[in-house]
C-alpha positions in Angstrom: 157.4 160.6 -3.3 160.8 161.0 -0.7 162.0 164.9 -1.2 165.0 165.8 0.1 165.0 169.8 1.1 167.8 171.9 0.9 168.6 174.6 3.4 168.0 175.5 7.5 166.6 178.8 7.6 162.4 179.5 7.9 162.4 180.2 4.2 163.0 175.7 4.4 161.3 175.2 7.4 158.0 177.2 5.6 158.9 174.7 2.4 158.5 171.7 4.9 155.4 172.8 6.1 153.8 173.3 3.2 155.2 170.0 1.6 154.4 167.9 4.5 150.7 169.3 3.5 150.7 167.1 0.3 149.0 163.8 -0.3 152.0 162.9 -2.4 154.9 163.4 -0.2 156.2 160.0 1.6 159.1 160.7 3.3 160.6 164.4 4.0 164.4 165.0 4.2 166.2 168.6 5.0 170.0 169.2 5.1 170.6 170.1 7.6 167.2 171.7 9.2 166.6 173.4 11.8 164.2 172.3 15.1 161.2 173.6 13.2 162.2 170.9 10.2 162.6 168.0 12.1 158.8 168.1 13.2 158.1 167.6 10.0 160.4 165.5 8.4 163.9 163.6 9.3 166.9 166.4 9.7 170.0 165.2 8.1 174.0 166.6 8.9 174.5 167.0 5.7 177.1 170.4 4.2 175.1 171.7 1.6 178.8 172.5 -0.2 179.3 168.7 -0.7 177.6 167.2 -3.8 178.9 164.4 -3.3 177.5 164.0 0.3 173.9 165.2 -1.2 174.2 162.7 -4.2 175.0 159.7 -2.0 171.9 160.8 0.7 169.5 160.9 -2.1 170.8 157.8 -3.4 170.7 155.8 0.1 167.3 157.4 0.9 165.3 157.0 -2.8 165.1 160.6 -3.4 162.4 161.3 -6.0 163.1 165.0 -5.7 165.8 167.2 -4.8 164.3 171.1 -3.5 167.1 173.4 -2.8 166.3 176.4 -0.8 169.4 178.7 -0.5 171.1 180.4 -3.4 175.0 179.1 -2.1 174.1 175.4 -3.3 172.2 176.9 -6.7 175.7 179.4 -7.3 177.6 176.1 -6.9 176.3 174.1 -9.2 174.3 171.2 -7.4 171.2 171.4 -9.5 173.5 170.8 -12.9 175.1 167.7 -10.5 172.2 166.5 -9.6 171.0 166.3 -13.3 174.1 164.4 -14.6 173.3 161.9 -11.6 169.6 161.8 -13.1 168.0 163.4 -10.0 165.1 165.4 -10.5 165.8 169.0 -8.4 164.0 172.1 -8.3 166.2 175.0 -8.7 167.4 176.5 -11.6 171.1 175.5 -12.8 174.1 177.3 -12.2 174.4 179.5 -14.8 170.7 180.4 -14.8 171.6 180.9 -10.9 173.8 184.0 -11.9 170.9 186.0 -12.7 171.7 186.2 -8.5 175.3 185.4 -7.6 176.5 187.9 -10.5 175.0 191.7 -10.1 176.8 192.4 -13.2 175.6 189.5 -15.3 172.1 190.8 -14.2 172.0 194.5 -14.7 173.7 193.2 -18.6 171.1 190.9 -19.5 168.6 194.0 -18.1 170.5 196.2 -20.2 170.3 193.9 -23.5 166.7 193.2 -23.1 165.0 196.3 -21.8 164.2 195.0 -18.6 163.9 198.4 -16.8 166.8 199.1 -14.3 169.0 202.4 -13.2 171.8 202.9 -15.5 175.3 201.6 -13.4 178.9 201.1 -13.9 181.1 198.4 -13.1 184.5 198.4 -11.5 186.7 196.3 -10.6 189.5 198.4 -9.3 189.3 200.4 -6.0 190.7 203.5 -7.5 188.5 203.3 -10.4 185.8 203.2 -8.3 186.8 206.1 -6.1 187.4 208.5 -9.2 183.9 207.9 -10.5 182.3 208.7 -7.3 184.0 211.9 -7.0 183.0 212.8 -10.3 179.4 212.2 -9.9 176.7 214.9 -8.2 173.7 212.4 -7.8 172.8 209.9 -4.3 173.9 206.2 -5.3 174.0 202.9 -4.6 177.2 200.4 -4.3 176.9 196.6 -4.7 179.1 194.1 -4.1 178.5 191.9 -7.5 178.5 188.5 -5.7 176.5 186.7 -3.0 177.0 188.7 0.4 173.7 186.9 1.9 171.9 190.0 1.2 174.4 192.6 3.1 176.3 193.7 -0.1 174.4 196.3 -0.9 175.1 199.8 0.9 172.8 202.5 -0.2 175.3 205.8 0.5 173.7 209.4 1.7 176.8 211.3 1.1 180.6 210.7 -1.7 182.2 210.1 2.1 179.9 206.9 2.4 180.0 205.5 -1.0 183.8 206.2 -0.5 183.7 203.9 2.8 181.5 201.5 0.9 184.0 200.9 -1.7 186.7 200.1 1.3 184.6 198.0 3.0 183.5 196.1 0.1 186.7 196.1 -2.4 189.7 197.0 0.2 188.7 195.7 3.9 187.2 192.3 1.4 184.3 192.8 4.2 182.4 190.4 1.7 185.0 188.4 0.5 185.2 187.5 -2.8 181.3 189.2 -3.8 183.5 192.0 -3.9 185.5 191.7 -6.5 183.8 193.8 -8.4 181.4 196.5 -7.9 178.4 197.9 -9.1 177.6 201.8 -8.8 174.5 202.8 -9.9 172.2 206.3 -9.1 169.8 205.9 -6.1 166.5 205.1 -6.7 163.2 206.9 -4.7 160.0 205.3 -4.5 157.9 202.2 -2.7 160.2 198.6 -2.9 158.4 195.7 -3.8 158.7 191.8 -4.3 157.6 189.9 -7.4 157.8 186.2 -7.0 157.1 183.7 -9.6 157.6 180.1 -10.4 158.7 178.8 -13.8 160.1 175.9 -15.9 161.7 178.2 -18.4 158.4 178.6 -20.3 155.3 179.0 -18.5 155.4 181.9 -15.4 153.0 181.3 -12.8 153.2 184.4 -10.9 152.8 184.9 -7.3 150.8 186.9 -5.0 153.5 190.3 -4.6 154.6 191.1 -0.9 156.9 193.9 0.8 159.6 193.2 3.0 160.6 195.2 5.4 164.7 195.2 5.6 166.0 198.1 7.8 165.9 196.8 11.6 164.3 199.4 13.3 160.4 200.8 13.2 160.1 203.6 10.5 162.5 201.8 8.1 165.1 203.2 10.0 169.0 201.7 11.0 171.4 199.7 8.8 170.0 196.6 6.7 168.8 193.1 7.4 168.1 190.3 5.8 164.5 190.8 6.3 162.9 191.6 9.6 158.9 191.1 8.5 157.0 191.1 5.5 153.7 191.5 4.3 151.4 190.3 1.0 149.6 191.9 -0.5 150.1 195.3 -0.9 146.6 197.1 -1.0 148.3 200.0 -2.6 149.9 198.5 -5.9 147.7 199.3 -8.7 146.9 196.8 -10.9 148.3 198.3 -14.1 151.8 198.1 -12.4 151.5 195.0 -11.1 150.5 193.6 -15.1 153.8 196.0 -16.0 156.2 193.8 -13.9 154.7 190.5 -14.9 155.1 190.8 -18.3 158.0 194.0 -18.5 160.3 192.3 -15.9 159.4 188.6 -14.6 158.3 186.9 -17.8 160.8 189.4 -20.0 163.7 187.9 -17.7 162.5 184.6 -18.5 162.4 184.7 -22.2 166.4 186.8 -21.8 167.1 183.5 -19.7 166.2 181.4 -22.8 166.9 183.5 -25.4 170.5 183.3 -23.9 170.5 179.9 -23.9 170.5 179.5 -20.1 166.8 178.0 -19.2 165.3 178.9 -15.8 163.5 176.5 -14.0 162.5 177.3 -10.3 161.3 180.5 -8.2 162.8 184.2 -9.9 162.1 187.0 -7.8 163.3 190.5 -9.2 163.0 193.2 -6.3 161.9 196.3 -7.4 161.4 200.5 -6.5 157.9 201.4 -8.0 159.1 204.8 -9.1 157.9 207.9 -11.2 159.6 206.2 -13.9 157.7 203.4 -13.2 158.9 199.7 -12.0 162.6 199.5 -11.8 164.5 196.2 -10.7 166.9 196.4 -7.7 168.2 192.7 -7.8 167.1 189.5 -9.2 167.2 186.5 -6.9 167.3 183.0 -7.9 165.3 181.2 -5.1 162.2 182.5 -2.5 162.9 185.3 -0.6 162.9 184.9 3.8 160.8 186.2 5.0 158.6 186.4 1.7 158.6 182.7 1.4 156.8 182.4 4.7 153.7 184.7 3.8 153.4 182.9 0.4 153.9 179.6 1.2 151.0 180.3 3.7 148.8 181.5 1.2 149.4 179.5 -1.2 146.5 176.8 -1.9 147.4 174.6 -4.4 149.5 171.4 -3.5 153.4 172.5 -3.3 154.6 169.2 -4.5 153.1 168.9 -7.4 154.2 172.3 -8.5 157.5 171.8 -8.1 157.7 168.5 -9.6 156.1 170.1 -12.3 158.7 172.8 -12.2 161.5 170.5 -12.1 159.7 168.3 -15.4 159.0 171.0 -17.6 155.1 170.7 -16.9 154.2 173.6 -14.9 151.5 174.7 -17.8 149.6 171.2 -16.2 148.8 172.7 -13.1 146.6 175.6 -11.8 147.9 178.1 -9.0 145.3 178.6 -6.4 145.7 181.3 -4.0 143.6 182.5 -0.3 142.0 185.3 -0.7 143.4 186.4 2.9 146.3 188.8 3.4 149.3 187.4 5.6 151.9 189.1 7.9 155.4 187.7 9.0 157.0 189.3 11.7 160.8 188.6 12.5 161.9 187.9 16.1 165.7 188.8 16.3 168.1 188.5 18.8 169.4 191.5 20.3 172.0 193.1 18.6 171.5 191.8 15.0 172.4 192.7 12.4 175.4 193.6 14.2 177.0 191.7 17.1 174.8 189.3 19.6 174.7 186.6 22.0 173.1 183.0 21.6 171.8 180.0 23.6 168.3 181.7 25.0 166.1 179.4 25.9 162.5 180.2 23.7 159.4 180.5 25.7 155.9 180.7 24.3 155.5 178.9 21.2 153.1 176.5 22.7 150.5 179.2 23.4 150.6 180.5 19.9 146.8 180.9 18.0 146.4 177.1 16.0 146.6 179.0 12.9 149.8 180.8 13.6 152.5 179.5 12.7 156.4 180.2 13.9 159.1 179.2 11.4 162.1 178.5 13.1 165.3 180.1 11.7 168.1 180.4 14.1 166.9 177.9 16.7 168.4 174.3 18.0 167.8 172.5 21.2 170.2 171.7 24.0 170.7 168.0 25.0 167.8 168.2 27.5 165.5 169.4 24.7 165.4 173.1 25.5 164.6 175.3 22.5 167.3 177.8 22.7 168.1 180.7 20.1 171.2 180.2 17.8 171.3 182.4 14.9 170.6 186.3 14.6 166.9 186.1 12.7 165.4 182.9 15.8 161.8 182.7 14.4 159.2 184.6 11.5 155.5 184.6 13.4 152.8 184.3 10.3 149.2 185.0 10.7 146.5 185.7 8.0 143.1 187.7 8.1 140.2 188.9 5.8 142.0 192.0 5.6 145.7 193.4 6.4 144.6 195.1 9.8 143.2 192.1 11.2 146.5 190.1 9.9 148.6 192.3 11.8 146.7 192.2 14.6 146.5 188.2 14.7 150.2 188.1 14.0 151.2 190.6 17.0 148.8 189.4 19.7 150.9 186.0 19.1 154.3 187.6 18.6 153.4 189.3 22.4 153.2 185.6 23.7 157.0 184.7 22.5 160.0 185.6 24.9 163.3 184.9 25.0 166.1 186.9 26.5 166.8 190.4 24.1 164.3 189.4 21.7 163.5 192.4 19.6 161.4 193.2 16.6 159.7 195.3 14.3 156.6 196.6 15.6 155.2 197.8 11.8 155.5 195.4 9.7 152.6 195.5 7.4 152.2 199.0 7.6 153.2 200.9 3.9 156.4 203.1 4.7 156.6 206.5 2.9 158.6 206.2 -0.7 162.4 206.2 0.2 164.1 209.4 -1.1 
Protein backbone atom coordinates (compact mmCIF):
# COMPACT_ATOMS: atom_id res chain seq x y z
CA UNK A 1 0.00 0.00 0.00
CA UNK A 2 1.77 3.77 -0.99
CA UNK A 3 0.49 6.35 1.95
CA UNK A 4 1.03 9.67 1.42
CA UNK A 5 1.37 11.63 5.01
CA UNK A 6 0.41 14.91 5.59
CA UNK A 7 2.27 17.36 7.76
CA UNK A 8 6.21 18.23 9.02
CA UNK A 9 6.18 18.37 12.56
CA UNK A 10 7.25 15.10 15.10
CA UNK A 11 3.50 14.48 15.55
CA UNK A 12 4.18 13.20 11.32
CA UNK A 13 7.57 12.21 11.71
CA UNK A 14 6.18 9.71 14.92
CA UNK A 15 3.22 8.70 12.19
CA UNK A 16 6.19 7.67 9.77
CA UNK A 17 7.84 5.75 12.10
CA UNK A 18 5.28 3.85 13.23
CA UNK A 19 3.90 3.32 9.54
CA UNK A 20 7.15 2.41 8.14
CA UNK A 21 6.71 -0.43 11.03
CA UNK A 22 3.95 -2.16 8.94
CA UNK A 23 4.18 -5.24 6.72
CA UNK A 24 1.65 -3.55 4.48
CA UNK A 25 3.14 -0.17 3.71
CA UNK A 26 5.02 -0.07 0.17
CA UNK A 27 5.98 3.15 -0.43
CA UNK A 28 5.89 6.19 2.24
CA UNK A 29 5.21 9.84 1.07
CA UNK A 30 5.09 13.09 3.51
CA UNK A 31 4.38 16.68 2.36
CA UNK A 32 6.55 18.26 3.04
CA UNK A 33 8.59 16.31 6.00
CA UNK A 34 10.95 17.10 7.89
CA UNK A 35 14.84 15.40 8.03
CA UNK A 36 13.40 12.87 10.46
CA UNK A 37 10.67 11.87 7.60
CA UNK A 38 12.82 11.44 4.84
CA UNK A 39 14.66 8.42 6.62
CA UNK A 40 11.76 6.86 6.38
CA UNK A 41 10.06 7.56 3.49
CA UNK A 42 10.41 9.99 0.19
CA UNK A 43 9.81 13.88 1.39
CA UNK A 44 7.80 15.75 -1.13
CA UNK A 45 7.61 20.04 -1.56
CA UNK A 46 4.36 19.85 -1.55
CA UNK A 47 1.92 23.18 0.22
CA UNK A 48 -0.37 21.33 2.26
CA UNK A 49 -2.98 24.50 1.27
CA UNK A 50 -3.09 23.22 -2.40
CA UNK A 51 -5.50 20.33 -3.06
CA UNK A 52 -4.97 20.41 -6.19
CA UNK A 53 -1.07 19.88 -5.75
CA UNK A 54 -2.03 16.88 -3.11
CA UNK A 55 -4.64 15.38 -5.61
CA UNK A 56 -2.24 15.30 -8.55
CA UNK A 57 0.88 13.69 -6.12
CA UNK A 58 -1.40 10.97 -5.05
CA UNK A 59 -2.45 10.48 -8.49
CA UNK A 60 1.24 10.47 -10.08
CA UNK A 61 2.48 8.33 -7.07
CA UNK A 62 -0.66 5.47 -6.68
CA UNK A 63 -1.67 6.66 -3.44
CA UNK A 64 -3.76 4.02 -1.62
CA UNK A 65 -4.15 6.24 1.32
CA UNK A 66 -4.07 9.72 2.13
CA UNK A 67 -3.05 10.50 6.34
CA UNK A 68 -3.29 13.98 7.19
CA UNK A 69 -1.60 15.10 10.31
CA UNK A 70 -2.29 18.83 11.00
CA UNK A 71 -5.65 20.37 11.64
CA UNK A 72 -5.04 23.52 8.80
CA UNK A 73 -5.52 20.87 5.87
CA UNK A 74 -8.56 19.06 7.90
CA UNK A 75 -10.22 22.93 8.57
CA UNK A 76 -9.77 23.30 4.82
CA UNK A 77 -11.42 20.80 3.53
CA UNK A 78 -8.90 18.24 1.83
CA UNK A 79 -10.29 15.13 3.28
CA UNK A 80 -14.07 16.04 1.64
CA UNK A 81 -11.59 16.70 -1.70
CA UNK A 82 -9.97 13.85 -1.54
CA UNK A 83 -13.28 11.83 -1.29
CA UNK A 84 -14.89 13.47 -4.45
CA UNK A 85 -11.53 12.36 -6.19
CA UNK A 86 -12.16 8.79 -4.71
CA UNK A 87 -9.02 8.80 -2.37
CA UNK A 88 -9.24 7.04 0.64
CA UNK A 89 -7.79 9.68 3.61
CA UNK A 90 -7.82 9.39 7.25
CA UNK A 91 -9.07 12.48 8.79
CA UNK A 92 -12.28 13.47 9.53
CA UNK A 93 -14.11 15.99 6.93
CA UNK A 94 -14.33 19.55 7.25
CA UNK A 95 -17.20 20.06 9.04
CA UNK A 96 -16.65 17.20 11.41
CA UNK A 97 -13.08 19.10 11.58
CA UNK A 98 -14.94 22.13 13.39
CA UNK A 99 -15.36 20.28 16.42
CA UNK A 100 -11.54 22.08 16.44
CA UNK A 101 -11.25 25.08 14.11
CA UNK A 102 -14.63 26.51 15.75
CA UNK A 103 -14.44 26.88 19.81
CA UNK A 104 -17.93 28.07 19.50
CA UNK A 105 -19.36 25.23 17.35
CA UNK A 106 -17.80 22.99 20.11
CA UNK A 107 -18.74 24.40 23.46
CA UNK A 108 -22.65 24.40 21.43
CA UNK A 109 -22.68 20.90 20.53
CA UNK A 110 -21.27 20.36 24.38
CA UNK A 111 -24.02 22.43 25.45
CA UNK A 112 -26.84 20.42 23.40
CA UNK A 113 -25.59 17.10 24.37
CA UNK A 114 -24.40 17.28 27.96
CA UNK A 115 -21.02 16.80 27.30
CA UNK A 116 -19.67 18.42 30.49
CA UNK A 117 -17.96 21.87 29.92
CA UNK A 118 -17.76 25.47 31.88
CA UNK A 119 -20.62 27.55 31.00
CA UNK A 120 -19.16 30.59 28.43
CA UNK A 121 -20.26 33.39 26.33
CA UNK A 122 -19.56 34.35 22.98
CA UNK A 123 -18.66 37.65 21.49
CA UNK A 124 -17.99 38.97 18.67
CA UNK A 125 -17.61 42.59 19.36
CA UNK A 126 -14.69 44.10 21.34
CA UNK A 127 -16.83 46.26 23.45
CA UNK A 128 -19.12 43.51 24.19
CA UNK A 129 -16.54 41.63 25.29
CA UNK A 130 -14.96 44.28 27.54
CA UNK A 131 -18.43 45.11 29.28
CA UNK A 132 -18.89 41.44 30.32
CA UNK A 133 -15.57 41.15 31.86
CA UNK A 134 -16.09 44.07 34.00
CA UNK A 135 -19.27 42.77 35.06
CA UNK A 136 -17.99 39.46 36.19
CA UNK A 137 -16.18 38.66 39.85
CA UNK A 138 -14.85 35.08 38.97
CA UNK A 139 -10.97 34.17 37.27
CA UNK A 140 -11.59 33.33 33.42
CA UNK A 141 -10.53 32.07 30.41
CA UNK A 142 -10.55 33.89 26.75
CA UNK A 143 -10.30 31.99 23.55
CA UNK A 144 -9.86 33.00 20.29
CA UNK A 145 -12.66 30.64 18.48
CA UNK A 146 -10.50 29.65 15.48
CA UNK A 147 -7.25 27.78 14.90
CA UNK A 148 -4.28 29.94 16.55
CA UNK A 149 -1.97 26.68 16.50
CA UNK A 150 -2.69 26.23 19.97
CA UNK A 151 -1.71 29.97 21.34
CA UNK A 152 -5.38 31.32 21.35
CA UNK A 153 -6.08 30.57 24.51
CA UNK A 154 -4.94 33.14 27.32
CA UNK A 155 -5.95 31.97 30.72
CA UNK A 156 -6.18 35.76 32.61
CA UNK A 157 -5.18 36.14 36.58
CA UNK A 158 -6.68 39.54 36.88
CA UNK A 159 -10.08 41.88 34.57
CA UNK A 160 -6.63 43.94 33.45
CA UNK A 161 -5.46 40.74 31.65
CA UNK A 162 -8.59 39.33 30.21
CA UNK A 163 -9.02 43.06 29.12
CA UNK A 164 -5.42 42.87 27.27
CA UNK A 165 -6.52 39.43 25.98
CA UNK A 166 -9.43 40.69 24.33
CA UNK A 167 -7.01 43.50 22.50
CA UNK A 168 -4.62 41.17 21.62
CA UNK A 169 -6.98 38.64 20.31
CA UNK A 170 -10.01 40.90 18.77
CA UNK A 171 -8.24 44.51 18.33
CA UNK A 172 -4.28 43.97 17.69
CA UNK A 173 -5.90 40.58 15.32
CA UNK A 174 -2.68 38.96 17.09
CA UNK A 175 -4.45 35.73 15.72
CA UNK A 176 -5.77 36.79 12.78
CA UNK A 177 -8.88 35.79 11.71
CA UNK A 178 -9.34 32.84 14.93
CA UNK A 179 -10.22 35.97 16.46
CA UNK A 180 -13.17 36.97 15.20
CA UNK A 181 -14.91 35.88 17.84
CA UNK A 182 -14.33 35.04 21.32
CA UNK A 183 -15.04 32.73 23.82
CA UNK A 184 -15.10 33.74 27.73
CA UNK A 185 -15.70 31.23 29.98
CA UNK A 186 -14.94 30.88 34.14
CA UNK A 187 -11.46 29.35 34.97
CA UNK A 188 -11.27 26.04 35.62
CA UNK A 189 -8.93 24.38 38.78
CA UNK A 190 -7.85 20.96 38.83
CA UNK A 191 -5.23 18.21 37.02
CA UNK A 192 -5.42 18.64 32.78
CA UNK A 193 -5.58 15.67 30.96
CA UNK A 194 -5.51 14.10 27.31
CA UNK A 195 -8.04 11.68 25.97
CA UNK A 196 -7.20 10.34 22.64
CA UNK A 197 -9.24 8.01 20.57
CA UNK A 198 -9.66 6.75 17.09
CA UNK A 199 -12.94 6.30 15.39
CA UNK A 200 -14.91 5.77 12.12
CA UNK A 201 -17.99 7.58 13.37
CA UNK A 202 -19.24 4.38 15.12
CA UNK A 203 -16.87 2.25 16.91
CA UNK A 204 -14.28 4.38 19.52
CA UNK A 205 -11.17 2.70 20.22
CA UNK A 206 -9.81 4.65 22.94
CA UNK A 207 -6.31 5.35 23.68
CA UNK A 208 -3.95 4.96 26.40
CA UNK A 209 -4.60 8.95 28.32
CA UNK A 210 -1.31 11.17 28.64
CA UNK A 211 -0.50 14.69 30.17
CA UNK A 212 1.11 17.33 28.38
CA UNK A 213 3.01 19.62 29.88
CA UNK A 214 2.38 23.24 27.98
CA UNK A 215 3.81 26.15 30.14
CA UNK A 216 7.65 26.45 29.12
CA UNK A 217 9.30 26.50 32.19
CA UNK A 218 9.84 23.71 35.18
CA UNK A 219 6.90 23.99 37.77
CA UNK A 220 4.32 24.79 35.02
CA UNK A 221 5.46 28.10 35.15
CA UNK A 222 5.83 31.07 32.15
CA UNK A 223 3.48 31.76 29.18
CA UNK A 224 2.12 28.69 26.98
CA UNK A 225 3.53 26.34 24.38
CA UNK A 226 2.51 24.12 22.13
CA UNK A 227 3.65 21.38 24.23
CA UNK A 228 7.05 21.15 25.72
CA UNK A 229 6.95 17.16 26.99
CA UNK A 230 4.35 14.74 27.80
CA UNK A 231 3.81 11.72 29.60
CA UNK A 232 1.25 8.38 29.39
CA UNK A 233 -0.07 7.18 31.60
CA UNK A 234 -1.01 8.98 34.38
CA UNK A 235 -0.58 6.69 37.52
CA UNK A 236 -2.92 8.96 39.40
CA UNK A 237 -6.18 8.92 37.21
CA UNK A 238 -8.63 6.63 38.80
CA UNK A 239 -10.25 4.36 36.88
CA UNK A 240 -13.83 5.40 37.42
CA UNK A 241 -12.92 8.86 35.73
CA UNK A 242 -11.13 7.61 33.17
CA UNK A 243 -14.55 5.15 32.21
CA UNK A 244 -16.49 8.80 32.91
CA UNK A 245 -14.59 10.51 29.88
CA UNK A 246 -14.80 7.48 27.60
CA UNK A 247 -18.22 7.16 27.56
CA UNK A 248 -19.50 11.03 29.14
CA UNK A 249 -17.16 12.92 26.66
CA UNK A 250 -15.27 10.87 23.86
CA UNK A 251 -17.93 8.47 22.67
CA UNK A 252 -20.91 11.14 23.75
CA UNK A 253 -19.02 13.65 21.18
CA UNK A 254 -19.11 10.91 18.72
CA UNK A 255 -22.67 9.97 18.76
CA UNK A 256 -23.37 14.48 18.79
CA UNK A 257 -21.07 14.20 15.65
CA UNK A 258 -23.63 11.76 14.10
CA UNK A 259 -26.55 12.67 15.57
CA UNK A 260 -25.79 16.05 13.83
CA UNK A 261 -25.27 14.57 10.79
CA UNK A 262 -21.54 15.35 10.55
CA UNK A 263 -19.79 11.73 10.86
CA UNK A 264 -16.30 11.59 12.49
CA UNK A 265 -13.87 9.45 11.22
CA UNK A 266 -10.18 9.80 12.43
CA UNK A 267 -8.29 10.64 15.92
CA UNK A 268 -10.78 13.08 18.50
CA UNK A 269 -9.01 14.17 21.37
CA UNK A 270 -11.05 16.41 23.99
CA UNK A 271 -8.60 18.00 26.57
CA UNK A 272 -9.85 18.10 29.86
CA UNK A 273 -9.46 19.68 33.78
CA UNK A 274 -10.30 16.62 36.15
CA UNK A 275 -12.06 18.87 38.63
CA UNK A 276 -14.34 18.63 41.83
CA UNK A 277 -17.03 18.73 39.50
CA UNK A 278 -15.58 15.98 37.84
CA UNK A 279 -14.12 15.85 34.07
CA UNK A 280 -14.66 19.02 32.26
CA UNK A 281 -13.59 19.48 28.49
CA UNK A 282 -11.12 22.46 27.70
CA UNK A 283 -11.03 21.97 23.83
CA UNK A 284 -11.67 19.29 21.33
CA UNK A 285 -9.07 18.72 18.74
CA UNK A 286 -9.57 17.07 15.45
CA UNK A 287 -6.21 15.20 14.90
CA UNK A 288 -3.20 13.71 17.48
CA UNK A 289 -1.97 15.92 19.74
CA UNK A 290 2.40 16.85 19.51
CA UNK A 291 3.76 15.92 21.72
CA UNK A 292 1.05 13.27 22.71
CA UNK A 293 1.25 11.57 19.44
CA UNK A 294 4.88 10.76 20.08
CA UNK A 295 4.32 8.75 23.50
CA UNK A 296 1.28 6.95 21.90
CA UNK A 297 2.38 6.13 18.76
CA UNK A 298 5.36 4.52 20.77
CA UNK A 299 3.25 2.47 22.72
CA UNK A 300 0.99 1.57 20.55
CA UNK A 301 1.37 -2.28 19.46
CA UNK A 302 -0.99 -2.97 16.97
CA UNK A 303 -0.15 -2.31 13.22
CA UNK A 304 -0.84 1.60 12.46
CA UNK A 305 -1.80 0.88 8.91
CA UNK A 306 -4.28 -1.17 9.24
CA UNK A 307 -6.05 0.89 11.78
CA UNK A 308 -6.21 3.75 9.84
CA UNK A 309 -7.30 2.08 6.79
CA UNK A 310 -9.74 0.69 8.83
CA UNK A 311 -10.62 4.19 10.03
CA UNK A 312 -10.76 5.62 6.79
CA UNK A 313 -13.28 2.31 5.53
CA UNK A 314 -15.65 2.30 8.16
CA UNK A 315 -14.18 -1.01 9.58
CA UNK A 316 -12.42 -0.10 12.71
CA UNK A 317 -14.85 -2.70 14.83
CA UNK A 318 -12.42 -5.47 12.54
CA UNK A 319 -9.42 -4.71 14.34
CA UNK A 320 -8.14 -5.06 17.98
CA UNK A 321 -5.98 -2.19 19.67
CA UNK A 322 -3.01 -3.63 21.41
CA UNK A 323 -1.16 -1.53 23.74
CA UNK A 324 2.69 -2.05 25.83
CA UNK A 325 2.20 -2.28 29.03
CA UNK A 326 5.30 0.32 29.53
CA UNK A 327 4.84 3.91 30.41
CA UNK A 328 6.55 6.52 27.88
CA UNK A 329 7.99 10.08 28.31
CA UNK A 330 8.59 12.79 25.61
CA UNK A 331 10.64 15.50 26.41
CA UNK A 332 10.72 18.74 24.06
CA UNK A 333 14.11 20.27 23.12
CA UNK A 334 13.36 24.01 22.18
CA UNK A 335 15.39 26.62 20.97
CA UNK A 336 16.17 29.40 23.12
CA UNK A 337 13.77 31.86 23.31
CA UNK A 338 10.54 30.02 22.26
CA UNK A 339 7.72 30.57 22.63
CA UNK A 340 8.75 33.97 22.11
CA UNK A 341 11.42 35.29 19.75
CA UNK A 342 14.69 32.96 18.70
CA UNK A 343 17.42 32.26 16.41
CA UNK A 344 17.85 29.29 13.87
CA UNK A 345 20.48 27.33 11.85
CA UNK A 346 22.26 25.38 14.94
CA UNK A 347 23.93 22.74 13.98
CA UNK A 348 22.38 19.39 16.14
CA UNK A 349 24.90 17.31 17.87
CA UNK A 350 24.28 13.95 19.60
CA UNK A 351 21.60 12.14 18.09
CA UNK A 352 23.88 9.42 17.06
CA UNK A 353 24.74 8.43 20.63
CA UNK A 354 21.13 8.20 21.61
CA UNK A 355 20.02 4.61 23.60
CA UNK A 356 18.62 2.09 20.29
CA UNK A 357 15.39 2.37 21.84
CA UNK A 358 15.13 6.06 22.06
CA UNK A 359 13.84 7.64 19.64
CA UNK A 360 14.20 11.64 18.59
CA UNK A 361 11.33 13.01 16.44
CA UNK A 362 12.40 15.76 14.49
CA UNK A 363 10.18 18.82 14.49
CA UNK A 364 11.89 21.99 13.50
CA UNK A 365 15.05 20.54 11.92
CA UNK A 366 16.51 20.60 8.15
CA UNK A 367 19.92 20.13 6.80
CA UNK A 368 22.25 22.57 5.19
CA UNK A 369 23.69 21.68 1.66
CA UNK A 370 26.69 19.79 3.20
CA UNK A 371 24.26 17.63 5.20
CA UNK A 372 24.53 19.36 8.61
CA UNK A 373 21.49 18.77 10.82
CA UNK A 374 20.80 22.36 11.90
CA UNK A 375 17.72 23.60 14.05
CA UNK A 376 14.88 25.52 12.17
CA UNK A 377 11.80 25.81 14.00
CA UNK A 378 11.06 26.83 17.77
CA UNK A 379 10.05 23.02 19.10
CA UNK A 380 13.75 21.15 17.08
CA UNK A 381 13.13 17.58 18.45
CA UNK A 382 10.67 15.38 21.20
CA UNK A 383 13.23 12.65 22.86
CA UNK A 384 10.88 9.37 23.73
CA UNK A 385 11.81 6.61 26.02
CA UNK A 386 9.73 3.92 27.70
CA UNK A 387 10.21 1.82 31.02
CA UNK A 388 8.45 -0.72 33.24
CA UNK A 389 7.43 2.12 35.23
CA UNK A 390 7.23 6.12 34.92
CA UNK A 391 10.55 6.67 37.00
CA UNK A 392 12.57 4.57 35.01
CA UNK A 393 10.88 6.23 31.76
CA UNK A 394 12.02 9.54 32.82
CA UNK A 395 15.19 8.45 33.70
CA UNK A 396 15.83 6.61 30.15
CA UNK A 397 14.39 9.61 28.40
CA UNK A 398 16.78 12.27 30.35
CA UNK A 399 20.02 10.34 30.40
CA UNK A 400 19.48 10.57 26.39
CA UNK A 401 18.10 14.14 26.27
CA UNK A 402 21.76 15.02 28.35
CA UNK A 403 23.55 13.57 25.14
CA UNK A 404 21.75 16.18 22.60
CA UNK A 405 23.36 19.78 22.13
CA UNK A 406 22.80 22.38 20.10
CA UNK A 407 23.44 26.08 20.69
CA UNK A 408 20.47 27.51 23.43
CA UNK A 409 18.83 24.33 23.58
CA UNK A 410 16.56 24.39 26.51
CA UNK A 411 13.91 22.20 28.12
CA UNK A 412 11.78 21.04 30.67
CA UNK A 413 13.53 19.25 33.20
CA UNK A 414 9.96 17.56 34.79
CA UNK A 415 8.16 16.25 32.44
CA UNK A 416 6.54 13.30 33.78
CA UNK A 417 6.34 14.50 37.08
CA UNK A 418 2.23 15.18 38.17
CA UNK A 419 2.12 19.15 38.74
CA UNK A 420 -0.18 20.36 41.63
CA UNK A 421 -4.01 21.07 40.38
CA UNK A 422 -3.91 24.54 38.70
CA UNK A 423 -5.96 27.09 40.76
Amino acid sequence: MNVLLIGSGAREHALAWKLRQSSRLDDLFVAPGNPGTAELGTNLALPNSDSDVIVDACRSHRIDLVVVGNEDPLAAGLVDRLAVEGIAAFGPAQASAQIESSKVFAKELMARHGIPSASFATFDDANAARAYIESQSEPLVVKADGLARGKGVIVADSTAAALEAIDAIMVRREFGAAGDRVIIEPRLSGREVSAHAFTDGKTVAHMPFSCDHKPVFDGDRGPNTGGMGVYSPPDWLDEETAKAIRSDVTEAAVAAMMAAERPYRGVIYPGLMLTNAGPMVLEFNCRFGDPEAQVLLHLLETDLLEVLWAVANNSLHEVELRWSQDACVGVVLASGGYPGGYETGFAIEGLADLDADVVAFHAGTSRRDDGTLVTAGGRVLTIVAAGPTLAQAREKAYRNVERVRFQGMHYRRDIGVAQPASV
